[in-house]
N, C-alpha and C positions, 0 to 999 in steps of 0.2 A: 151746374156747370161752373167750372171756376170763374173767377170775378176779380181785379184788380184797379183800384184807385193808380192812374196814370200820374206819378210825381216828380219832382224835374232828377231825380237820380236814374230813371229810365233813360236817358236819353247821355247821358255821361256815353255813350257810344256813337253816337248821332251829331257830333256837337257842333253849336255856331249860332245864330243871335235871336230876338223874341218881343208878343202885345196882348193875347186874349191867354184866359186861365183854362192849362191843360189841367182837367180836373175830370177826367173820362172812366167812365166803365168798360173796361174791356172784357168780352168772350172770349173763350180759346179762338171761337172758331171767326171770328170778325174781325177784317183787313180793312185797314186803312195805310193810305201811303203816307211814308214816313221821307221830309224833307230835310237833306243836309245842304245848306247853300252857303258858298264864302266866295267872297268878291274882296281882292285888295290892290295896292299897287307894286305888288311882288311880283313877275312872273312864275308861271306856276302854283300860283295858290289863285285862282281863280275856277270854281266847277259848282254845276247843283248835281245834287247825288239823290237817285230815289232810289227808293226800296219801300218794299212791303212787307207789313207787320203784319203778317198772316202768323207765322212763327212767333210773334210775341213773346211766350214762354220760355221757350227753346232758341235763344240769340246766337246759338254754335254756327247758325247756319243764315248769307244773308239772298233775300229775293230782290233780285235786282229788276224795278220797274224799267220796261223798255218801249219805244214805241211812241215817247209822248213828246209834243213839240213844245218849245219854250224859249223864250227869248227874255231879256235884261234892258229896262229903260233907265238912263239918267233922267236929272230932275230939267235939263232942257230940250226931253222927249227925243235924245239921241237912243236910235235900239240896236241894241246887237243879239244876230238870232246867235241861238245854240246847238252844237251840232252835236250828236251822240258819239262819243269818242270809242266809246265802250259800254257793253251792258251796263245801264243804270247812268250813266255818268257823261256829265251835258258839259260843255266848255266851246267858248271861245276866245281864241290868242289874240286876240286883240281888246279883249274887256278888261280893262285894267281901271283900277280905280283911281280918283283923283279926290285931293282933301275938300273937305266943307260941300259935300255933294249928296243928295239924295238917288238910289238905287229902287228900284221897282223889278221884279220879278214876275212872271207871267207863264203857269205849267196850263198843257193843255194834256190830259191823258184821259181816253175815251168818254169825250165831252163833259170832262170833270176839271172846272177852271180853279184853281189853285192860283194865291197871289200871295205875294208880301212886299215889306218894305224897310229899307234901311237906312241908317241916315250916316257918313262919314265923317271923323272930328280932322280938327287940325292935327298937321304931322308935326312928329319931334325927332329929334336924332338923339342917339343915346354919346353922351359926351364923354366918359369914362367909364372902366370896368375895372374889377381887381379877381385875383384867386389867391383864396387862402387855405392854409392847412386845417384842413377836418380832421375828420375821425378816419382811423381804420374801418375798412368795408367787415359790417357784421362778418363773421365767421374766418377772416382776413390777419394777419399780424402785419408788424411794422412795417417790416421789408416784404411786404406784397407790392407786386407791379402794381395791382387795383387799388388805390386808394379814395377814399372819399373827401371833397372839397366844398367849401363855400365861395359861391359867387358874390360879388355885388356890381351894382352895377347904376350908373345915375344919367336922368335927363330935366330938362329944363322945359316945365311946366309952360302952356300959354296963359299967358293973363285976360283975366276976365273971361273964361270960358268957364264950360262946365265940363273937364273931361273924363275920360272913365281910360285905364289901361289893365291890357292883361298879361303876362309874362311869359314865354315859352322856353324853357333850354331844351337841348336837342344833344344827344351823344350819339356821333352815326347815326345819323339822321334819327333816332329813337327817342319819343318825347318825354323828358322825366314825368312823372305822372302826380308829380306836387304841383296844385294849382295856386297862381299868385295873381289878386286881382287888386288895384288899387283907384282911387280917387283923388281929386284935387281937392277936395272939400278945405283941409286944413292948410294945403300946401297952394295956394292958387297963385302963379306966376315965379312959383318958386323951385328949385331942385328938388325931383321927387327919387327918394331910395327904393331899391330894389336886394334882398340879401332872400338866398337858400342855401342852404348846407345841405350836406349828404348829397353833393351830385358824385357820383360815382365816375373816376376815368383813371387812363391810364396813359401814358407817352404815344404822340403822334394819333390820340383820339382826335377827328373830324369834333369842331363844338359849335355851335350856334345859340347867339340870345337872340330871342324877338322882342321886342315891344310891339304891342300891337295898339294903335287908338282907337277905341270901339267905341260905340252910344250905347246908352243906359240899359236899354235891354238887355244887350247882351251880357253886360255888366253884372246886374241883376241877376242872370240867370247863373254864370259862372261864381259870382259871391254865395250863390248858397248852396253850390257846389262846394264852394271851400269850408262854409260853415260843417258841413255835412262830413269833411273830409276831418276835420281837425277837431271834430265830434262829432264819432257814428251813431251816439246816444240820442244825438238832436230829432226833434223832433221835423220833418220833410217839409217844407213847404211847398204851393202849387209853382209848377213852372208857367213863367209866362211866355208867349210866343205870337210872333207876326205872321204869321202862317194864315190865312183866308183860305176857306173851301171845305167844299163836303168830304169829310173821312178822311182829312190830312190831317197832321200833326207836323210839329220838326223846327227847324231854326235855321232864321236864313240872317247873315252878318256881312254885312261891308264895313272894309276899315283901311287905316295905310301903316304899315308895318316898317320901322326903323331896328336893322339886324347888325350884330357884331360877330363874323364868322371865322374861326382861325383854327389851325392842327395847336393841339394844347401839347406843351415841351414841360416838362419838369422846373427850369428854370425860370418859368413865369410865376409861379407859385412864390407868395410875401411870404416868408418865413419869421416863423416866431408868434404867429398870433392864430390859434386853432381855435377850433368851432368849437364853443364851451354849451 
């Protein structure tokens, strides 16, 4: 019967924060619920998402766990239950996260208790952006409406912390699917840079940057997502994950999200300096 070593590129579909080594043998024929949980101080990006890994193999198709109760404690044992909005997927409008706070989680599905735990860093606001001229979109010439651009974009690191951040652009609402993960290591209280080329738009594109300030886990887990991404040769490391409970898996992330949102014009674009 087939057999697979569970590695954190499994889970590139599932995505969001992580403590114990997913390092699992899976059956075709063996289910375990699969957790996606993200808590921030955005509205609308707050839900846990289950589904079951009974399909493992075959991901064209998703099984949405229903049925199971759950609720969300802060670290001053404030809870907010969660309501099933829809098959699989728990949310409440009023969970909103706040910086420097610990998150707890709590699934109850057919007296199978599933737990995790997050921890929220300080916020930042992102202080400037630029757009500059990239390349022509593969297959695209000069005077194509579609062009391809480089962002960048800068914020002002907290001192004396230890923070971790991850970067999101968005074209109509669609996530570029380049991951950008960074640290303060070298930069601690200082401007931290952010640059991707090749984002692909066109005049009166919807755009959005996120920063997002996340803890190490999740950090961790997306860095070797990037490793992976910018060398498929690499060899997989184990994914880590906060996930507690029998026959779970999954990543659960609280963080607070600093966004720069605007219709992209032609005119905002620095000319004279393209993506080399």
């Amino acid at each position: 019967m087939k057999k697979s070593i569970l590695y954190i590129i499994v889970f590139i579909a599932t995505l969001t924060s992580c403590e114990k080594v997913i390092n699992v043998e899976l059956k075709d024929s063996e289910k375990k619920i699969v957790i996606d949980g993200f808590i921030s101080d955005s509205i609308g990006y707050n839900y846990i998402k289950l589904t079951n890994s009974s399909n493992f193999f075959d991901l064209s198709k998703e099984e949405f766990v229903t049925g199971a109760t759950a609720f969300v404690t802060n670290k001053s044992g404030k809870k907010f239950d969660l309501k099933e909005l829809e098959p699989g997927i728990y949310t409440n409008p009023k969970l909103i996260s706040e910086p420097n706070n610990k998150y707890s989680i709590n699934i109850n599905y057919k007296n199978n208790v599933i737990t995790a735990n997050s921890e929220t860093q300080s916020s930042i606001k992102i202080d400037s952006f630029f757009i500059k001229q990239g390349r022509v979109k593969p297959g695209g010439n000069i005077d194509s409406k579609i062009k391809a651009y480089t962002f960048e974009c800068y914020w002002e690191d907290k001192k004396d912390e230890e923070n971790f951040y991850h970067v999101i652009v968005k074209v109509n609402n669609r996530i570029n699917n380049r991951i950008f993960v960074t640290d303060d290591r070298a930069l601690d209280g200082k401007t931290i840079p952010f640059k991707s080329s090749g984002i692909s738009m066109m005049e009166n594109d919807k755009v959005s940057i996120e920063v997002l300030s996340v803890d190490k886990i999740y950090f961790d887990f997306y860095h070797l997502l990037f490793t992976l991404q910018i060398d498929p040769n690499a060899t997989p490391g184990n994914a880590d994950t906060n996930i507690k409970g029998t026959d779970a898996i999954g990543l659960f992330n609280a963080c607070t999200i600093s966004a720069k949102k605007f219709v992209f014009k032609n005119s905002m674009v620095i000319k004279g300096e393209k993506d080399k």
